[in-house]
DOMAR-624052 format. One record per residue (C-alpha): residue number from 0; residue in one letter; x, y, z. Coordinates in nm, 2 decimals, m for minus. Example, Ala and Ser with C-alpha at 12.3 -4.5 7.8 and 13.67 -1.06 7.14 Angstrom:
ATOM; 0; A; 1.23; m0.45; 0.78
ATOM; 1; S; 1.37; m0.11; 0.71
END
This chain:
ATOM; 0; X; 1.72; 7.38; 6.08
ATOM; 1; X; 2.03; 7.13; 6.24
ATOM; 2; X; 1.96; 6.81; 6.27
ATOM; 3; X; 2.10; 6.86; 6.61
ATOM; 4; X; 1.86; 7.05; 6.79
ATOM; 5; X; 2.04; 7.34; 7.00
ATOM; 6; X; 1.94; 7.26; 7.39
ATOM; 7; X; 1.89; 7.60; 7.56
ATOM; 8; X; 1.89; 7.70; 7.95
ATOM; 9; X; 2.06; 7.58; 8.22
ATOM; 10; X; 2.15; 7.25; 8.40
ATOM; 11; X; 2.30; 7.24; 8.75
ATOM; 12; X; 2.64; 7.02; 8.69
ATOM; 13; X; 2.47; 6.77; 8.98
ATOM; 14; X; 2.23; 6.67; 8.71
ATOM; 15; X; 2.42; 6.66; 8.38
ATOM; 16; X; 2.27; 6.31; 8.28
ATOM; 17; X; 1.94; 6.46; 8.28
ATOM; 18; X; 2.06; 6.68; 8.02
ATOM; 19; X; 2.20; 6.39; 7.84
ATOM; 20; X; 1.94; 6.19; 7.86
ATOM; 21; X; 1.69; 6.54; 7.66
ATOM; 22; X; 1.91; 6.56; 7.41
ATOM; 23; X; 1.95; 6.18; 7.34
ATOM; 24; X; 1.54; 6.18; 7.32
ATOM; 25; X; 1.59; 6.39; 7.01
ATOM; 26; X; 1.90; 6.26; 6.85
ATOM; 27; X; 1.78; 5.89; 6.91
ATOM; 28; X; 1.41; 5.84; 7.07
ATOM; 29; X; 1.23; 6.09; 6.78
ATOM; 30; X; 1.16; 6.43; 7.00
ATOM; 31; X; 1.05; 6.71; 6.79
ATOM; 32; X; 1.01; 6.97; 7.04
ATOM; 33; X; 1.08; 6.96; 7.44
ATOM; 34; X; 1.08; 7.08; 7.72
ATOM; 35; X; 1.18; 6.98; 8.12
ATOM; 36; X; 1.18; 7.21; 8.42
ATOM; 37; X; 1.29; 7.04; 8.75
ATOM; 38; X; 1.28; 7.18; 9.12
ATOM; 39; X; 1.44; 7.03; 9.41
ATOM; 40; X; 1.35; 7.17; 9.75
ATOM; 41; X; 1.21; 7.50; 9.53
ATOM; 42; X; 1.49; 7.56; 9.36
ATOM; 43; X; 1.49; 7.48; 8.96
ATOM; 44; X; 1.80; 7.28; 8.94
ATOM; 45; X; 1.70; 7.17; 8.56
ATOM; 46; X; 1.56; 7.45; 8.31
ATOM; 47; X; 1.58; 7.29; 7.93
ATOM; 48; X; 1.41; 7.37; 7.64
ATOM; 49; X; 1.48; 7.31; 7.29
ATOM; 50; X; 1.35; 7.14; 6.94
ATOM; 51; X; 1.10; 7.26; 6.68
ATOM; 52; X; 0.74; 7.42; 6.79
ATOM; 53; X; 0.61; 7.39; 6.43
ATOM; 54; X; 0.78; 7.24; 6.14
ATOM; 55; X; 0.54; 7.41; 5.84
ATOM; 56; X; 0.63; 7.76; 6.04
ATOM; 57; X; 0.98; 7.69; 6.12
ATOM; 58; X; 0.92; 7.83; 6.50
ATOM; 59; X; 1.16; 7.67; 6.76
ATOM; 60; X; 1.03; 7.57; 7.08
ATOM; 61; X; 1.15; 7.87; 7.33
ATOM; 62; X; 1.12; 7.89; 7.70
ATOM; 63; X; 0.78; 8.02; 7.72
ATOM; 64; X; 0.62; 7.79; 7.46
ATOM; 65; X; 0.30; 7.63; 7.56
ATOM; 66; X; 0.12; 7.28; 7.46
ATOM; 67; X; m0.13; 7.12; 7.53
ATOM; 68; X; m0.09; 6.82; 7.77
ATOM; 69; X; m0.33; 6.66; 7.76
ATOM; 70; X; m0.43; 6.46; 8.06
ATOM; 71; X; m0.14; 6.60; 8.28
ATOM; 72; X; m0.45; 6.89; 8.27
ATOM; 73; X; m0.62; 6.65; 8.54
ATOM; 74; X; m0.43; 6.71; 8.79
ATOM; 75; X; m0.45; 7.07; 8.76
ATOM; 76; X; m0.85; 7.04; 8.76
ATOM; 77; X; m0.79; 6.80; 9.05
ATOM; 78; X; m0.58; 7.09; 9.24
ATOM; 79; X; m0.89; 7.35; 9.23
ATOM; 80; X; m1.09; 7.08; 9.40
ATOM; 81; X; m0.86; 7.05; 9.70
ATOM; 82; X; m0.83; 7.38; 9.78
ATOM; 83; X; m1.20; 7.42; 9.79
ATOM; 84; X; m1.20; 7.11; 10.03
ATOM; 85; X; m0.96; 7.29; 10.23
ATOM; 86; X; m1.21; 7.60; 10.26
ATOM; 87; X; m1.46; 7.39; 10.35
ATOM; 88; X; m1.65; 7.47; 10.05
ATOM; 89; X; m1.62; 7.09; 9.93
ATOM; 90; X; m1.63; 6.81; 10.17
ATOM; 91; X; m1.48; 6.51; 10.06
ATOM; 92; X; m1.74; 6.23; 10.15
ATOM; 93; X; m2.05; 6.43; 10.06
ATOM; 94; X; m2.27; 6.37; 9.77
ATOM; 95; X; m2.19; 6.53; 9.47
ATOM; 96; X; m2.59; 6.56; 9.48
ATOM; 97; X; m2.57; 6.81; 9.76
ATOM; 98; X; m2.37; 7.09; 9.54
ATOM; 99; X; m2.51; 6.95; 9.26
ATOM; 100; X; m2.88; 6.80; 9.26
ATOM; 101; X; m2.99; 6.73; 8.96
ATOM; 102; X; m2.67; 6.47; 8.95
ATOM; 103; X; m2.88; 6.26; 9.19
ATOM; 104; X; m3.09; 6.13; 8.93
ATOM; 105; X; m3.03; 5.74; 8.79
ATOM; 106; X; m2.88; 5.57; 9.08
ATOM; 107; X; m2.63; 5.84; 9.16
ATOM; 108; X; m2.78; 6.02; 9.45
ATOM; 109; X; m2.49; 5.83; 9.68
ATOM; 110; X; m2.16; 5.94; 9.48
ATOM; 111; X; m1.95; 6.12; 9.65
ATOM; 112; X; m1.70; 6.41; 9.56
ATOM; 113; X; m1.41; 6.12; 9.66
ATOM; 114; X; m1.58; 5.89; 9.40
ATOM; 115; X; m1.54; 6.12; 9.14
ATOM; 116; X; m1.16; 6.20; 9.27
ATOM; 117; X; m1.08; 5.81; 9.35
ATOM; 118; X; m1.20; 5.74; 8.98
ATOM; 119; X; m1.49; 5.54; 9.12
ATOM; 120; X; m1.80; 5.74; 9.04
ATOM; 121; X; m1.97; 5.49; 8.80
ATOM; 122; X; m1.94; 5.75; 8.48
ATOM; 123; X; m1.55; 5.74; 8.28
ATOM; 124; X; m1.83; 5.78; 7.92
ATOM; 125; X; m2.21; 5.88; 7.79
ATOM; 126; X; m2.40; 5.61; 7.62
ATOM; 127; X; m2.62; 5.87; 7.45
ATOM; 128; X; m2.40; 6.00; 7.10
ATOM; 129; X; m2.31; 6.38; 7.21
ATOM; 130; X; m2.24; 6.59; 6.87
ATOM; 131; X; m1.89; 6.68; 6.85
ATOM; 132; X; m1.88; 6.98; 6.97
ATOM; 133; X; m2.05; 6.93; 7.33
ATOM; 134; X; m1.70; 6.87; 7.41
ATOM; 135; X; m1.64; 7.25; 7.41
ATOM; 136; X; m1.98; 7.32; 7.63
ATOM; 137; X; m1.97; 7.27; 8.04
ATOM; 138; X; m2.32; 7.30; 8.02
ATOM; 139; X; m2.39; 7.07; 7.75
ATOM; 140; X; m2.15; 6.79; 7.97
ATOM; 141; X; m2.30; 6.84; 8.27
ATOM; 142; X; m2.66; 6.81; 8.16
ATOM; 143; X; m2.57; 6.47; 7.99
ATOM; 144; X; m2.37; 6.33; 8.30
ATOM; 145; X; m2.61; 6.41; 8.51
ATOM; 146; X; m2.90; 6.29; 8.35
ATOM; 147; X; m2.68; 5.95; 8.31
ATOM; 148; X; m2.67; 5.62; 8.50
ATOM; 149; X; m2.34; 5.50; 8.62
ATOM; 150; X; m2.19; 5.17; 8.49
ATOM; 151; X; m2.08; 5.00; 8.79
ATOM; 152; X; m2.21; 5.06; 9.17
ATOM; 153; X; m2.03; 5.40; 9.29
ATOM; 154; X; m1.73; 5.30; 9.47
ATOM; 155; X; m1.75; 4.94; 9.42
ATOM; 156; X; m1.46; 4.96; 9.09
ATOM; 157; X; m1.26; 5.16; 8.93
ATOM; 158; X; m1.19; 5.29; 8.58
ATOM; 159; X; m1.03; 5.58; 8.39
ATOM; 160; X; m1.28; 5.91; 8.36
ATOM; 161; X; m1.09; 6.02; 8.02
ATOM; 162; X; m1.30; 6.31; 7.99
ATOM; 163; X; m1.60; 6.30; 8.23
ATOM; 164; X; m1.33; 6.36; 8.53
ATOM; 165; X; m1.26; 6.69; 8.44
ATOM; 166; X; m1.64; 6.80; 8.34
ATOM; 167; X; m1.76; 6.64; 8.68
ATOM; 168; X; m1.47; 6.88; 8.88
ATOM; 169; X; m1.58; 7.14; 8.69
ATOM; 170; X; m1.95; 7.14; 8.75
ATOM; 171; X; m1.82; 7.12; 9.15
ATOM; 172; X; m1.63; 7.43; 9.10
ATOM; 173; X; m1.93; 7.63; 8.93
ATOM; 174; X; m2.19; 7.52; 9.17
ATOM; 175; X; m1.93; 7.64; 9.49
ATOM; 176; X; m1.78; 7.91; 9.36
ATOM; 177; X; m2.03; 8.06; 9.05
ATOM; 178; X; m1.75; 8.07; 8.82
ATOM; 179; X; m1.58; 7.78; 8.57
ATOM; 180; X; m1.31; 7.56; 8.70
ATOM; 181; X; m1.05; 7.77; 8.43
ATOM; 182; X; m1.10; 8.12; 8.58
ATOM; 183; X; m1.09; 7.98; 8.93
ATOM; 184; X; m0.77; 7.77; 8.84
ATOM; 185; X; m0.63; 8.13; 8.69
ATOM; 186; X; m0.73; 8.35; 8.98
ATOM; 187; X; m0.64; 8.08; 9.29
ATOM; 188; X; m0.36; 7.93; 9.18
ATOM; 189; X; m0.15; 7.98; 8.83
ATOM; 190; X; m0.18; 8.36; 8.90
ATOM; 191; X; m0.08; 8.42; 9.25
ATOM; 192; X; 0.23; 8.13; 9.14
ATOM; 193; X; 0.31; 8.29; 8.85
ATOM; 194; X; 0.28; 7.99; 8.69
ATOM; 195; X; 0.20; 7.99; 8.28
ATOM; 196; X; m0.06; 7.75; 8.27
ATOM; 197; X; m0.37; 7.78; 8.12
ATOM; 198; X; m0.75; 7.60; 8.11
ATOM; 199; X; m0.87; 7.77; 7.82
ATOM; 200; X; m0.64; 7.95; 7.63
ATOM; 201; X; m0.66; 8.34; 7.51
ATOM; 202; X; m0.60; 8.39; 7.16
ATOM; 203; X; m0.33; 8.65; 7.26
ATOM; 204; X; m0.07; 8.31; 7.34
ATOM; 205; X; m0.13; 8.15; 7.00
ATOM; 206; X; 0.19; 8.28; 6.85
ATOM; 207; X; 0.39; 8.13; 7.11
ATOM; 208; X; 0.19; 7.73; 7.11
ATOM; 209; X; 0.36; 7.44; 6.96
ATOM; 210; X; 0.16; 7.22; 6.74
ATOM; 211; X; 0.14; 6.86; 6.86
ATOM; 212; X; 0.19; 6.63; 6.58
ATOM; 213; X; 0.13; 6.29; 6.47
ATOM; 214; X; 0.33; 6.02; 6.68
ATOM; 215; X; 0.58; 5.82; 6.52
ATOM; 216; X; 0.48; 5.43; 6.45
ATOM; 217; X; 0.13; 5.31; 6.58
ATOM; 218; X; 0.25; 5.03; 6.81
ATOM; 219; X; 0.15; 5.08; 7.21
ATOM; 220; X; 0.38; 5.00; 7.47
ATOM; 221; X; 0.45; 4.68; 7.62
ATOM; 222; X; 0.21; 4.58; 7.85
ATOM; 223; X; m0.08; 4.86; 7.73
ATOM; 224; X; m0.41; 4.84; 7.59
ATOM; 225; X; m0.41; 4.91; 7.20
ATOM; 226; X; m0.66; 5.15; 7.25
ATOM; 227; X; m0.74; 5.22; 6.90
ATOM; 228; X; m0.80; 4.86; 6.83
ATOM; 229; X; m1.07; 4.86; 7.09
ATOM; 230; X; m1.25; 5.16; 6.95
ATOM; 231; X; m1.25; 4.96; 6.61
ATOM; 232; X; m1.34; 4.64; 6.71
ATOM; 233; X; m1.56; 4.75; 7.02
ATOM; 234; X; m1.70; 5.09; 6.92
ATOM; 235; X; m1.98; 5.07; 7.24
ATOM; 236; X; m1.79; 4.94; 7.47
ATOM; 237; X; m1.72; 5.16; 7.77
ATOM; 238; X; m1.35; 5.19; 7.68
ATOM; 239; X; m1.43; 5.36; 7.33
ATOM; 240; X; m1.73; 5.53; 7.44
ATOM; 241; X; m1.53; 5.71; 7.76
ATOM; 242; X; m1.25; 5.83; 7.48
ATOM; 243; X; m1.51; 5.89; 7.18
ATOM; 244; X; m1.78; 6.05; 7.32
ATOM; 245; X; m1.78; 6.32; 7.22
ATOM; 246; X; m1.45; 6.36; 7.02
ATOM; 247; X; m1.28; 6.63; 6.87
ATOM; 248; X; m1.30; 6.71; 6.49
ATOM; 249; X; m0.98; 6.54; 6.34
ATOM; 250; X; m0.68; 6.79; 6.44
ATOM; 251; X; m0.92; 7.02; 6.65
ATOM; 252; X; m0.63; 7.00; 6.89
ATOM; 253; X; m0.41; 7.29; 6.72
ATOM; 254; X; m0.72; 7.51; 6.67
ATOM; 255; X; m0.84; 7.75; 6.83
ATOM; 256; X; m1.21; 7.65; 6.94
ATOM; 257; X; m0.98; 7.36; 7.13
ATOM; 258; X; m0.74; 7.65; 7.25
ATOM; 259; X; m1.01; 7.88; 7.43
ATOM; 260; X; m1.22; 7.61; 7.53
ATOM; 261; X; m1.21; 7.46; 7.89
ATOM; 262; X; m1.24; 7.10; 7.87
ATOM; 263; X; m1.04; 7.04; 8.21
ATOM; 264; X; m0.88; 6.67; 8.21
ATOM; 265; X; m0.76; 6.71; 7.85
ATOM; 266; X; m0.67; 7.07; 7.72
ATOM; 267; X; m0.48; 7.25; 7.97
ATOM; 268; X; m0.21; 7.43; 7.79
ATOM; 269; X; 0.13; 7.50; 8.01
ATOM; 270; X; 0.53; 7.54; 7.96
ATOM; 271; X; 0.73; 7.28; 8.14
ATOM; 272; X; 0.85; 7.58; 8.38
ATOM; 273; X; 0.45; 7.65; 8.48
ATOM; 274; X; 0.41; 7.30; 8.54
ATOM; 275; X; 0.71; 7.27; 8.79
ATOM; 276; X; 0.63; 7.57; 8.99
ATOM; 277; X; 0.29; 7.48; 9.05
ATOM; 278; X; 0.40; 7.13; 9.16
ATOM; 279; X; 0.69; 7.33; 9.37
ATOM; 280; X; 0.44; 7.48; 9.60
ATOM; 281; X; 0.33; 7.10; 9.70
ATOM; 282; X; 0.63; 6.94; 9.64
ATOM; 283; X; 0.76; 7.07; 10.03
ATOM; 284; X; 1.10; 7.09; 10.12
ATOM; 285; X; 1.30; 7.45; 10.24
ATOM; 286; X; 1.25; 7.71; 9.96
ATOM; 287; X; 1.56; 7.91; 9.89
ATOM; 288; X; 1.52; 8.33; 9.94
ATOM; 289; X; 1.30; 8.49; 10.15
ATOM; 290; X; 0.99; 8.45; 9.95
ATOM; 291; X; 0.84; 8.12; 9.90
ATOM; 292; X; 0.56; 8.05; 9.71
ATOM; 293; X; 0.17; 8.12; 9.83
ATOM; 294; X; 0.11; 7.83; 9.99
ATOM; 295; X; m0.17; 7.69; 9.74
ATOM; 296; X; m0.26; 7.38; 10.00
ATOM; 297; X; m0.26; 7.31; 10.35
ATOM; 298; X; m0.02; 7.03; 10.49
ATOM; 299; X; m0.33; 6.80; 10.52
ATOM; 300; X; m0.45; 6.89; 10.17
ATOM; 301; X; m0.10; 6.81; 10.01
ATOM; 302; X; m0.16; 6.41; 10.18
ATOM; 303; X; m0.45; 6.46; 10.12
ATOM; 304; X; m0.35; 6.43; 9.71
ATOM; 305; X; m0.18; 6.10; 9.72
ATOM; 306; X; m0.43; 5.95; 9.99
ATOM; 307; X; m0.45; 5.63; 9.79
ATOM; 308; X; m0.79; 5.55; 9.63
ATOM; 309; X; m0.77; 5.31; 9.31
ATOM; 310; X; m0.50; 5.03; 9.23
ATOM; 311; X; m0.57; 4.72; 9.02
ATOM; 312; X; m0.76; 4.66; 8.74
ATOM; 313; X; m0.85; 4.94; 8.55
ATOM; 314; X; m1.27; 4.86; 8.39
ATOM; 315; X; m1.14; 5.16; 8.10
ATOM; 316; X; m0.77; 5.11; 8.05
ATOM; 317; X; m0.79; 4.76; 8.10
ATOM; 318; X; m0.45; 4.73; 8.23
ATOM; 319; X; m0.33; 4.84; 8.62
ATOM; 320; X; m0.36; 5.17; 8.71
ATOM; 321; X; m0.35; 5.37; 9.07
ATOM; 322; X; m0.52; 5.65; 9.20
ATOM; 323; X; m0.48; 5.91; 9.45
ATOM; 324; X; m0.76; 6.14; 9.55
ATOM; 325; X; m0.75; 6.33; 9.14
ATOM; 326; X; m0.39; 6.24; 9.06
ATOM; 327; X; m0.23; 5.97; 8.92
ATOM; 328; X; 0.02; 5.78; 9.19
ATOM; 329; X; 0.37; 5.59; 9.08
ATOM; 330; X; 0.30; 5.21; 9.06
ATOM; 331; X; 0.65; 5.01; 9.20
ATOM; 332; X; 0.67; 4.91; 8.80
ATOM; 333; X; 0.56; 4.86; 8.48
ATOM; 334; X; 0.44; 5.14; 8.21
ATOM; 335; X; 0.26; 5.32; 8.56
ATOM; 336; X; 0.61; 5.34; 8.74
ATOM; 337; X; 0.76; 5.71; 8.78
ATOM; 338; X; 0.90; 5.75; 9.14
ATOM; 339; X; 1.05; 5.51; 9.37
ATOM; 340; X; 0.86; 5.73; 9.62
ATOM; 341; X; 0.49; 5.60; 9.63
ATOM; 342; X; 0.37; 5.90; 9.80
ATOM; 343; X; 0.44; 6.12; 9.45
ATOM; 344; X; 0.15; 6.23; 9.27
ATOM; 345; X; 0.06; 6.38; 8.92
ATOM; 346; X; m0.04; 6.27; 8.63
ATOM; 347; X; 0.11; 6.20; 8.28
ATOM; 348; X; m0.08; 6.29; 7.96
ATOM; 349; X; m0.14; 6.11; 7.70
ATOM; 350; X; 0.20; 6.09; 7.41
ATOM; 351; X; 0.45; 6.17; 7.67
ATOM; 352; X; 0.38; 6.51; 7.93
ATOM; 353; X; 0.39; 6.43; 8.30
ATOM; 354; X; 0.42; 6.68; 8.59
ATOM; 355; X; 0.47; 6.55; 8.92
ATOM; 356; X; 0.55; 6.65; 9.32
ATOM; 357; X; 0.78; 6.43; 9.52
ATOM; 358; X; 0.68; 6.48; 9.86
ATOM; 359; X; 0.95; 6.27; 10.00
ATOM; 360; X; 1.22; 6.40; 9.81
ATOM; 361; X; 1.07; 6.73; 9.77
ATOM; 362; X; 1.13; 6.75; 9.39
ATOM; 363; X; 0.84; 6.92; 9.13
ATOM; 364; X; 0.88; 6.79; 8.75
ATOM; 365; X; 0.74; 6.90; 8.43
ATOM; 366; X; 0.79; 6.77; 8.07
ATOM; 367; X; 0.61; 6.87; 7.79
ATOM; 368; X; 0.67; 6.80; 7.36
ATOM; 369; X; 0.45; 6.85; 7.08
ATOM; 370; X; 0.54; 6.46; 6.93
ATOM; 371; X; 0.26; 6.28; 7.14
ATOM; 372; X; 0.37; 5.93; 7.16
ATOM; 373; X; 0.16; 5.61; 7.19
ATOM; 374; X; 0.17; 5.56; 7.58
ATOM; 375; X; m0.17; 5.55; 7.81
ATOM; 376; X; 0.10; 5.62; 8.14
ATOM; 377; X; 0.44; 5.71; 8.12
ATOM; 378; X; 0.63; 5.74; 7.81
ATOM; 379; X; 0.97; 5.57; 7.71
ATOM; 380; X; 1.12; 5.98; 7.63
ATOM; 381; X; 0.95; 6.13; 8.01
ATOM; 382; X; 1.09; 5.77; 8.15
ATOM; 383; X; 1.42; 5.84; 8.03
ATOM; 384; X; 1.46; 6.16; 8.24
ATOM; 385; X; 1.31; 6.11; 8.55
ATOM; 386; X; 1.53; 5.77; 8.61
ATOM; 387; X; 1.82; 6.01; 8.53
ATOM; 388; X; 1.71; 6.25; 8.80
ATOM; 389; X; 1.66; 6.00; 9.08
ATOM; 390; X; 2.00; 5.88; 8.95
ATOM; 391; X; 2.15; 6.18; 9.04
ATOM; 392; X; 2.00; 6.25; 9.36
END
């Protein structure tokens, strides 16, 4: 293969740095495979794709490939949540214990279903060892978490639920609707969008998943926790516990137990272009045609999103992070910064995805790559292209 990846699609001339700025993440930031899809008032104005999917099979990344995103997969659990608030299956300030009651037990009978969203809930890990695969059992999660104590009072901090967050949505979605969180994410909103993004994965789409590989050097941002240094030196903490427990077999990631599972905050697997078009249909604005997307939330569920919970120090991150109601909001700078508009809400995954909606501008952005990278918020290659979009506007 060239040296010189190929970058495929199309750009709108308006936004030609953007495309400068993809390719240059590959010829001098270390991409592998990529892919950005970028609507402004509902039209894609930037559709790029291009790189390697897997090196050992020599499979280029194509328009349709999927990855997994990792924690950009939040937002999509966070997304089911809201629309059952807006059916007035879910109410915002009730007790998780009312859908839920055996959660009640160990101090938790007054967290609320905007605790859990707001990051606030008292419960980002389990102190009781979970074998490694629990991760892959809803059942098996939400017996543990509700059968554990929180760390801090409900509401009174806040701290990153790494995993918990999405097994806490999901056992919200079962209780209300009697099906998991993924079917209910496939049949209320990536189907009626169209939009090719999946919380547990059918083996029928392996051909066409990259393989996430190994980041390049082993040095975190400036300004972010070295994570892996806690987990060695601090192997009980909260930190490690809420990223360790349960983890993964080593590589689990490209296989397909991982795949099929639904593990909702970390293994949602999506092409840049699903991403954008789900994030389109919140994003607002005048969509082109004369058929704009199903409207997947109301006008008061869309503020709803970036109603702002959390911001400050961060109990599991350790550094500053801030929260809407599920998503992850732009901070005005640092490693947290990713639009000057602080109503825009998403969430960025952990080695470099990010999807976000723009209310203000009305723009909907997805990034995905298969080279994760060492960032806990937004990476230097995902960085790189949204300051060349707001450059261009």
């Amino acid at each position: 293969m060239s040296a010189l990846p190929e970058i495929h699609g199309a750009c709108d001339a308006r936004f030609a740095s953007v495309r400068e700025a993809f390719l240059e993440n590959f010829t001098e930031h270390g991409e592998l495979g990529a892919a950005l899809t970028i609507y402004v008032d509902g039209h894609p104005v930037v559709d790029l794709w291009g790189g390697v999917a897997s090196r050992a099979e020599q499979q280029l990344w194509r328009r349709d490939t999927l990855v997994n995103v990792f924690s950009t997969s939040k937002g999509l659990a966070a997304l089911c949540v809201h629309r059952l608030i807006d059916a007035g299956l879910l109410a915002l300030d009730a007790p998780v214990a009312r859908y839920w009651p055996e959660f009640a037990a160990n101090g938790k009978e007054h967290v609320t279903v905007r605790h859990v969203l707001g990051h606030r809930a008292g419960l980002p890990a389990l102190r009781v060892q979970l074998p490694q695969t629990a991760l892959y059992h809803q059942d098996i999660m939400a017996r543990a978490l509700a059968d554990e104590a929180p760390f801090w009072p409900p509401g009174e901090q806040h701290g990153y639920h790494a995993q918990t967050f999405g097994f806490l949505l999901a056992e919200l979605v079962r209780r209300t609707t009697g099906i998991t969180l993924g079917r209910y994410f496939r049949e209320q909103i990536a189907g009626p969008l169209q939009a090719d993004v999946h919380i547990g994965l059918g083996p029928e789409n392996d051909p066409r998943v990259a393989k996430v590989t190994r980041p390049l050097g082993a040095t975190p941002a400036p300004g972010e926790t070295d994570l892996m240094s806690v987990f060695m030196r601090e192997p009980r903490s909260m930190t490690a516990l809420a990223f360790t427990n349960p983890i993964p077999v080593p590589g689990a990631v490209n296989t397909r137990e991982f795949r099929a599972a639904e593990i909702p905050a970390s293994n949602g697997h999506a092409s840049a272009e699903g991403l954008a078009r789900i994030y389109a249909a919140l994003a607002g604005g005048a969509h082109p045609g004369s058929h704009p997307p199903p409207p997947i939330l109301s006008r008061a569920g869309v503020a709803r999103c970036h109603e702002q919970q959390s911001f400050g120090y961060d109990q599991v991150l350790r550094l500053t992070t801030r929260f809407g109601l599920g998503f992850m909001l732009s901070q005005p700078e640092g490693s947290g910064y990713f639009s000057p508009n602080q109503s825009t809400f998403g969430h960025p995954g952990l080695g470099g995805s990010i999807a976000f909606a723009d209310p203000v501008a009305h723009i909907a952005f997805g990034y995905v790559m298969n080279r994760a990278g060492m960032n806990i918020l937004v990476g230097e290659r995902p960085r790189r292209l949204i300051d060349a979009l707001y450059q261009s506007l």
